[in-house]
LOROLUM-846384 format. One line per field, with one value per residue (C-alpha): residue number from 0; x negated, y, z; residue in one letter. Coordinates in steps of 0.5 Angstrom, whole numbers, padded with zeros to 4 digits, m for minus. Layout:
N
resi [NUM | ...]
xx [X | ...]
yy [Y | ...]
zz [Z | ...]
resn [A | ...]
END
This chain:
322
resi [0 | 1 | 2 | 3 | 4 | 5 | 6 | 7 | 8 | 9 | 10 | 11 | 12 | 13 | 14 | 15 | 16 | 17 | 18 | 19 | 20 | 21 | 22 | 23 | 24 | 25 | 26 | 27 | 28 | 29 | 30 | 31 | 32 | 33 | 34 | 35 | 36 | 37 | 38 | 39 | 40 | 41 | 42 | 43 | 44 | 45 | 46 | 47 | 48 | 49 | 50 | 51 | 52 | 53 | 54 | 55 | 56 | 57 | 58 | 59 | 60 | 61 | 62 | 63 | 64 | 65 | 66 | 67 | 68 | 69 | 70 | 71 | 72 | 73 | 74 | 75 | 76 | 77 | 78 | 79 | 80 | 81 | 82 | 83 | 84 | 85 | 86 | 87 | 88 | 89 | 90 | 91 | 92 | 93 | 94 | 95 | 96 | 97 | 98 | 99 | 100 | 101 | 102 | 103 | 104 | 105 | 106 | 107 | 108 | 109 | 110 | 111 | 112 | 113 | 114 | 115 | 116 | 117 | 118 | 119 | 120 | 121 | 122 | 123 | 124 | 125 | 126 | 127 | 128 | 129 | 130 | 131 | 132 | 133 | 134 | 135 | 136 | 137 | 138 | 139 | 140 | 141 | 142 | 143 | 144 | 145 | 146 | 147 | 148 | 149 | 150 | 151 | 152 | 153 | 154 | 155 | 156 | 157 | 158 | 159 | 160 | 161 | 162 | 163 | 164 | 165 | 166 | 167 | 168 | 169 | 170 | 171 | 172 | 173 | 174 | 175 | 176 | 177 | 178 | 179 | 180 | 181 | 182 | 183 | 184 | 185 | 186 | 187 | 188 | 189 | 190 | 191 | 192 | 193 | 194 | 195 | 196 | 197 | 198 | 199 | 200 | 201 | 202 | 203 | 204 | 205 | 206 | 207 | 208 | 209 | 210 | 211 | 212 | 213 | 214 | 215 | 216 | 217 | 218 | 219 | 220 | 221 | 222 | 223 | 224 | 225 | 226 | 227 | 228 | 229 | 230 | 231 | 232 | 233 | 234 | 235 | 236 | 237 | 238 | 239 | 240 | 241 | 242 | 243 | 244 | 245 | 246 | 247 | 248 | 249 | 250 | 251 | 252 | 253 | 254 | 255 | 256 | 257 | 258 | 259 | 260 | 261 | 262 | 263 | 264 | 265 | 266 | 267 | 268 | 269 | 270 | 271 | 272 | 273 | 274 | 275 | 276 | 277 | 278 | 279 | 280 | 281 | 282 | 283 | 284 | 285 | 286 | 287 | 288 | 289 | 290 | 291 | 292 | 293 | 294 | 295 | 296 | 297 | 298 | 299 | 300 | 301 | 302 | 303 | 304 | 305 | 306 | 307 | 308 | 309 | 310 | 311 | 312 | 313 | 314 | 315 | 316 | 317 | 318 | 319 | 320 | 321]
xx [m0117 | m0114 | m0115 | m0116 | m0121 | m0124 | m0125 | m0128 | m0133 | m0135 | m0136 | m0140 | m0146 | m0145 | m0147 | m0153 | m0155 | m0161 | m0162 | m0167 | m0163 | m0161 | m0165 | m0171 | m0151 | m0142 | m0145 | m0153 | m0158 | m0161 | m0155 | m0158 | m0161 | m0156 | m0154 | m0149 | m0144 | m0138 | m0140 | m0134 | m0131 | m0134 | m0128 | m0126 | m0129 | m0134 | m0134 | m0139 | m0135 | m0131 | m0127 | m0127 | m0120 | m0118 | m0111 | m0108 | m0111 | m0115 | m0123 | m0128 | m0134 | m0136 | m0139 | m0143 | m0145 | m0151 | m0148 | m0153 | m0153 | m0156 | m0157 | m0157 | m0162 | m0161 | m0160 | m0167 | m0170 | m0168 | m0170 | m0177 | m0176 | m0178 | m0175 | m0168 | m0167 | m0164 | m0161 | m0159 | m0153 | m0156 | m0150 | m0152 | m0149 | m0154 | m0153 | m0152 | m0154 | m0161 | m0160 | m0157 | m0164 | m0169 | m0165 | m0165 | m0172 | m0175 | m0171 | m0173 | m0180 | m0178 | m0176 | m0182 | m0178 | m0174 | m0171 | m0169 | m0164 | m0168 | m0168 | m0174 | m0180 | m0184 | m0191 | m0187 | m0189 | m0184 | m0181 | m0184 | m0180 | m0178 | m0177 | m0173 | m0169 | m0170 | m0165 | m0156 | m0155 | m0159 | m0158 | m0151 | m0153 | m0157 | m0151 | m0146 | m0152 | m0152 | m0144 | m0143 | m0149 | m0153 | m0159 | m0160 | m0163 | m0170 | m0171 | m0169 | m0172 | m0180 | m0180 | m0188 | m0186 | m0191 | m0186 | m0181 | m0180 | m0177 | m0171 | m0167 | m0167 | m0172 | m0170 | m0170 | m0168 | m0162 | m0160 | m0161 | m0156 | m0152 | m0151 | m0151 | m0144 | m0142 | m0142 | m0144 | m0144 | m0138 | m0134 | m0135 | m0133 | m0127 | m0126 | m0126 | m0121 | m0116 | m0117 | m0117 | m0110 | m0107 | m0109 | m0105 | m0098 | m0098 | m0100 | m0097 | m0103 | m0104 | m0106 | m0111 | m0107 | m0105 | m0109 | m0116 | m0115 | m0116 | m0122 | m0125 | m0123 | m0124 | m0128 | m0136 | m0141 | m0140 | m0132 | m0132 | m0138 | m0133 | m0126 | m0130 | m0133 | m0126 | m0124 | m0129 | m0130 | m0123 | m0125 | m0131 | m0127 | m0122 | m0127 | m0122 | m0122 | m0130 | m0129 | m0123 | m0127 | m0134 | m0133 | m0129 | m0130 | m0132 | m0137 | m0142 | m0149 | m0148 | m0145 | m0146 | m0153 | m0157 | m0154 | m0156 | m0164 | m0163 | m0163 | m0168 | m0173 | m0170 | m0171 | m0178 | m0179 | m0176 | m0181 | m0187 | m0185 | m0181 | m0176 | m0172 | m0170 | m0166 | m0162 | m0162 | m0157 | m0151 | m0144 | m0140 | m0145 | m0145 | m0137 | m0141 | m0147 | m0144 | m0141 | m0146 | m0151 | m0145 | m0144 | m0151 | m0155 | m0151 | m0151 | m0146 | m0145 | m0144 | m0140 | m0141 | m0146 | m0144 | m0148 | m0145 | m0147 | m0143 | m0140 | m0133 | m0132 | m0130 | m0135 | m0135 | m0133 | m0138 | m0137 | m0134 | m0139 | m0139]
yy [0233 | 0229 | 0223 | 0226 | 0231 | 0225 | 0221 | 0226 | 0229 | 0222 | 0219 | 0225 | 0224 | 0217 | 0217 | 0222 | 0219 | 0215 | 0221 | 0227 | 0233 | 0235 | 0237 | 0236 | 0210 | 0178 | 0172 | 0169 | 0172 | 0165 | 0163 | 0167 | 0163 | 0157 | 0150 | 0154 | 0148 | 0154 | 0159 | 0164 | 0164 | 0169 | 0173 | 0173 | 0180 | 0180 | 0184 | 0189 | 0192 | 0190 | 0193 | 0186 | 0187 | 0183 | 0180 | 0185 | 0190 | 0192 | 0195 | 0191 | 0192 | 0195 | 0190 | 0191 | 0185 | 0181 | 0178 | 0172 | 0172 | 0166 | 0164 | 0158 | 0153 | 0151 | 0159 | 0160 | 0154 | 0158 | 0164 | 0161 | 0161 | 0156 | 0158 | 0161 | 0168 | 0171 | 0177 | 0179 | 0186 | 0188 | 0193 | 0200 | 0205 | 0210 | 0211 | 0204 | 0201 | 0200 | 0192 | 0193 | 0196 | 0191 | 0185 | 0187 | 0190 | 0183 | 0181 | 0184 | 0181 | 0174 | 0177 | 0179 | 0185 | 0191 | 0195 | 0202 | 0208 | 0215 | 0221 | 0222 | 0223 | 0218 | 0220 | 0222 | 0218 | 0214 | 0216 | 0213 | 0210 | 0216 | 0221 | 0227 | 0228 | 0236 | 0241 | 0241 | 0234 | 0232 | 0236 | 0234 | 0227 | 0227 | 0231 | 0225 | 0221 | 0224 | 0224 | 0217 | 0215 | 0211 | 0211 | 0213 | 0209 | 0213 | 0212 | 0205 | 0202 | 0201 | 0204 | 0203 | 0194 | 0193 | 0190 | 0196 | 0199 | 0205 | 0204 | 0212 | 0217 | 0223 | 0230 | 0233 | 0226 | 0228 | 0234 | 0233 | 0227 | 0232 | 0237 | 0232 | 0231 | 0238 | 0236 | 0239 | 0238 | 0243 | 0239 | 0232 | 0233 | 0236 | 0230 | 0226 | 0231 | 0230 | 0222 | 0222 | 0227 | 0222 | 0217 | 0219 | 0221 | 0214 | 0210 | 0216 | 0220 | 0220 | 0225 | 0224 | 0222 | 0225 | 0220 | 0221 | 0228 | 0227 | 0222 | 0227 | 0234 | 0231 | 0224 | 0224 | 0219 | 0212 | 0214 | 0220 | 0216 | 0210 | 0214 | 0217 | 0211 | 0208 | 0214 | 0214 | 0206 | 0206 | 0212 | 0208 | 0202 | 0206 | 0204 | 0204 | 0212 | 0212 | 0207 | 0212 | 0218 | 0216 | 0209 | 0207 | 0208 | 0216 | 0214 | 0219 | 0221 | 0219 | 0212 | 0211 | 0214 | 0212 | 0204 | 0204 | 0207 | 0202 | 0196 | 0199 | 0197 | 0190 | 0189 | 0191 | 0186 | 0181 | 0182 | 0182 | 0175 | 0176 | 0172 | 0174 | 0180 | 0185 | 0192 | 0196 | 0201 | 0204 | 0201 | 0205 | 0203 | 0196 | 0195 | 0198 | 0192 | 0187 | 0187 | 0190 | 0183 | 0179 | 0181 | 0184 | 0180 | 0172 | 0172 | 0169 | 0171 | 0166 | 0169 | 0175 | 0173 | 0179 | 0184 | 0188 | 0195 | 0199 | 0197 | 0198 | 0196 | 0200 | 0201 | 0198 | 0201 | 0203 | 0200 | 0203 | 0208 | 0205]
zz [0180 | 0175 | 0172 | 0166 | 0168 | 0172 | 0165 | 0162 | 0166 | 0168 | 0162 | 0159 | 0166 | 0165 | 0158 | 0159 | 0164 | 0161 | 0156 | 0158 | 0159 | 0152 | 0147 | 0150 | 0164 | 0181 | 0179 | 0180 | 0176 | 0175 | 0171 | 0165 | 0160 | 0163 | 0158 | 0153 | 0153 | 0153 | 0148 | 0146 | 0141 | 0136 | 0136 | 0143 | 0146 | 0150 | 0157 | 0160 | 0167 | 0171 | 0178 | 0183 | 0187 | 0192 | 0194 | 0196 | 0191 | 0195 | 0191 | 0193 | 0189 | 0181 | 0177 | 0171 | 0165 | 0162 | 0156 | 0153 | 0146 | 0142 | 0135 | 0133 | 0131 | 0124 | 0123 | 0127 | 0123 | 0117 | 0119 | 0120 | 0128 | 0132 | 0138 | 0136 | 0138 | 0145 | 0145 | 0153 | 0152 | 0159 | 0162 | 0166 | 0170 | 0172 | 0179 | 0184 | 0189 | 0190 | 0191 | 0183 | 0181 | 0184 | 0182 | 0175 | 0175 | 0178 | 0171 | 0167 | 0168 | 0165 | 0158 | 0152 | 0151 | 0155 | 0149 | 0154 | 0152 | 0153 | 0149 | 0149 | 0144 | 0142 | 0145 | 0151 | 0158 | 0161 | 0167 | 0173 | 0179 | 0184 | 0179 | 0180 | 0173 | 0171 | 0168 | 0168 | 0167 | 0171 | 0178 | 0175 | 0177 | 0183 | 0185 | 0184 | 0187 | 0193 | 0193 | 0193 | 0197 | 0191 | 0187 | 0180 | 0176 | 0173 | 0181 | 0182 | 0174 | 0173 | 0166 | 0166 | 0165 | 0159 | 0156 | 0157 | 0149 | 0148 | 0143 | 0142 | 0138 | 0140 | 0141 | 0135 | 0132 | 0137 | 0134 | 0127 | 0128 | 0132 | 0126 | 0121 | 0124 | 0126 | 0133 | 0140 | 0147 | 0148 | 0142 | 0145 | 0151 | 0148 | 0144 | 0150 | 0154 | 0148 | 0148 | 0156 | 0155 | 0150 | 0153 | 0160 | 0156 | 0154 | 0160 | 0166 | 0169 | 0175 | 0180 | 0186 | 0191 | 0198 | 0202 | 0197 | 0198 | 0205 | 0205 | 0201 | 0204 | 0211 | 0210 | 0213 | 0211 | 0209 | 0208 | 0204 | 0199 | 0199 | 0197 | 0192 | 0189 | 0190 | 0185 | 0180 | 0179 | 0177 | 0171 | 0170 | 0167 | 0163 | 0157 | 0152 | 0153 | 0151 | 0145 | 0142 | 0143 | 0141 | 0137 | 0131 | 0124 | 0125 | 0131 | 0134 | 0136 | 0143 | 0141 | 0134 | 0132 | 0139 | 0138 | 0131 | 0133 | 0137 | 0133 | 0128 | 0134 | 0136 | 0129 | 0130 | 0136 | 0132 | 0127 | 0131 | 0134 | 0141 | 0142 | 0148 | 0149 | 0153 | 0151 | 0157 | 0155 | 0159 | 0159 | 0154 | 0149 | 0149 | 0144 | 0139 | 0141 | 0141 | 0134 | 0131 | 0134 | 0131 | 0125 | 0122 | 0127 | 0127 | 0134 | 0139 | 0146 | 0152 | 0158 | 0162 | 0168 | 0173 | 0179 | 0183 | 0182 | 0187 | 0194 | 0195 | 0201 | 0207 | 0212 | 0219 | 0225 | 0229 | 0236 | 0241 | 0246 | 0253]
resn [X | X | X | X | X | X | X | X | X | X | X | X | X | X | X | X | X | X | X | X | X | X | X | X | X | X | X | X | X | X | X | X | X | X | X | X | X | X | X | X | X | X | X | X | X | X | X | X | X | X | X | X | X | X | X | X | X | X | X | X | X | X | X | X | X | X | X | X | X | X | X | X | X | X | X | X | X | X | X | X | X | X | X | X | X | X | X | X | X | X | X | X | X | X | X | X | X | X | X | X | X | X | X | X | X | X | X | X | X | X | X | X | X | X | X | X | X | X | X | X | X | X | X | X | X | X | X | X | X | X | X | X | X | X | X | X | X | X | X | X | X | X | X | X | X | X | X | X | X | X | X | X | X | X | X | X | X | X | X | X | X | X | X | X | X | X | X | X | X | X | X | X | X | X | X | X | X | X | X | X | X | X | X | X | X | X | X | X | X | X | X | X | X | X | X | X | X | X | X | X | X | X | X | X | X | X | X | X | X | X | X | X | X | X | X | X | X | X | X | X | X | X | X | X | X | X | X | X | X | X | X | X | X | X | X | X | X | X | X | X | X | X | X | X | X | X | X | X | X | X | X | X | X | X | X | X | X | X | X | X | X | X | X | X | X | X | X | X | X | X | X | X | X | X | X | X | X | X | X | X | X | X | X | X | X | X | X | X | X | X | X | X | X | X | X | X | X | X | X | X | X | X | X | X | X | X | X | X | X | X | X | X | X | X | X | X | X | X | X | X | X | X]
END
């Protein structure tokens, strides 16, 4: 497989992996909320996924980012706000670790509003923890699951939290968007392969090598599921390739239009008095995010607070049988 298949295929689960099946993705966590004596500058981007090595370029772990976004008191104070408004881009991948889950779970406890990506009707039941997800895509992802030894998400995330709010497109919304744009399933894979292939002329693609081919082929348990998480956690942080296939000015229905579904429902929250709130969205989502929380929101990010979402480590040895 090469890295460009990788790419591709990867992105396309990642991105769907909080939508139901169309029509019908290390710091302390008490840091969150800290003294913003260093605030980013405004033009500086903020970061979402991260690959943690070691000295010896060795993977340790897949990280993903909440990003603090605040606006300040004097704009606050002539919005009316007391209490300047707080806006977390709280970064996902859809399949990790289940220490990932219960530690953002029990986060997203302290905040008035959870905004959450599902395409999914309005009156839909919000999925429930253990749920199995139904049709291609989700076999797909519980076949990647199962693969690297991880949890997927809609089985780790209590969507059921009072304070959970839906914030995506609907099905019909989806595919109206969808046409609107002349797009399809196949024609945004597509788009995404090509990115992926020009992407791999400029940088040199590689191929998987021998020795993750032998891991692979020949690996068992904990070994096989850390080569493969290995191989896929460095696909997972090629953003770029997202960002040029389904950002940018053209934009798109995965990105684009379910982004802006989004902000309409925390501008809704802003409206009805809640002052700290999350979005809860997939990582390839969050570029998007974060310029639209700058530019149309005035709000200013603080640095990354980071949780590890995949182990990278290698396994230990099992002791030796006496």
């Amino acid at each position: 497989m090469t890295r460009v298949a990788t790419v591709a295929l990867l992105a396309l689960l990642a991105n769907t992996a909080g939508a139901a099946e169309p029509p019908i993705g290390p710091g302390p966590v008490g840091a969150v909320g800290r003294d913003r004596a260093a605030v980013v500058e405004a033009a500086a981007p903020s970061e979402f996924l991260r690959l943690v090595r070691d000295d010896a370029g060795e993977p340790l772990s897949l990280d993903t980012s909440i990003v603090e976004y605040r606006e300040t008191a004097a704009t606050a104070a002539k919005a009316g706000r007391r209490t300047p408004l707080q806006v977390d881009l709280v970064s996902a991948v859809h399949v990790g670790g289940a220490d990932y889950y219960e530690t953002l779970d029990r986060m997203f406890a302290d905040y008035d509003a959870v905004l959450y990506e599902l395409v999914a009707p309005p009156n839909a039941r919000v999925p429930k923890p253990g749920r199995k997800p139904a049709g291609a895509i989700g076999s797909a992802q519980q076949g990647l699951r199962k693969m690297l030894g991880l949890e997927f998400q809609l089985e780790g995330i209590d969507y059921s939290a009072n304070n959970f709010v839906h914030a995506d497109l609907s099905p019909k919304e989806f595919d109206a968007a969808m046409a609107k744009r002349g797009e399809t399933w196949w024609s945004m894979f597509s788009r995404l392969m090509r990115e992926s292939m020009a992407r791999a002329d400029r940088d040199g693609g590689r191929d998987v090598s021998v020795g993750q081919l032998f891991g692979i082929l020949f690996g068992s348990g904990p070994e096989r599921q850390t080569t493969l998480r290995r191989m896929m956690a460095e696909q997972f942080t090629d953003m770029e390739v997202l960002t040029a296939a389904f950002g940018g000015e053209e934009g798109s229905t995965l990105i684009t239009d379910r982004n802006a579904a989004a902000l309409t429902v925390l501008r809704d929250q802003i409206a009805k008095g809640r002052r700290r709130i999350a979005i809860f969205y997939g990582a390839a989502h969050m570029d998007d995010f974060d310029a639209r929380l700058r530019e149309d929101f005035g709000l200013q990010p603080g640095e990354p607070v980071w949780l590890e979402a995949w182990d990278l480590r290698p396994p230990e040895p099992e002791p030796a049988r006496k």
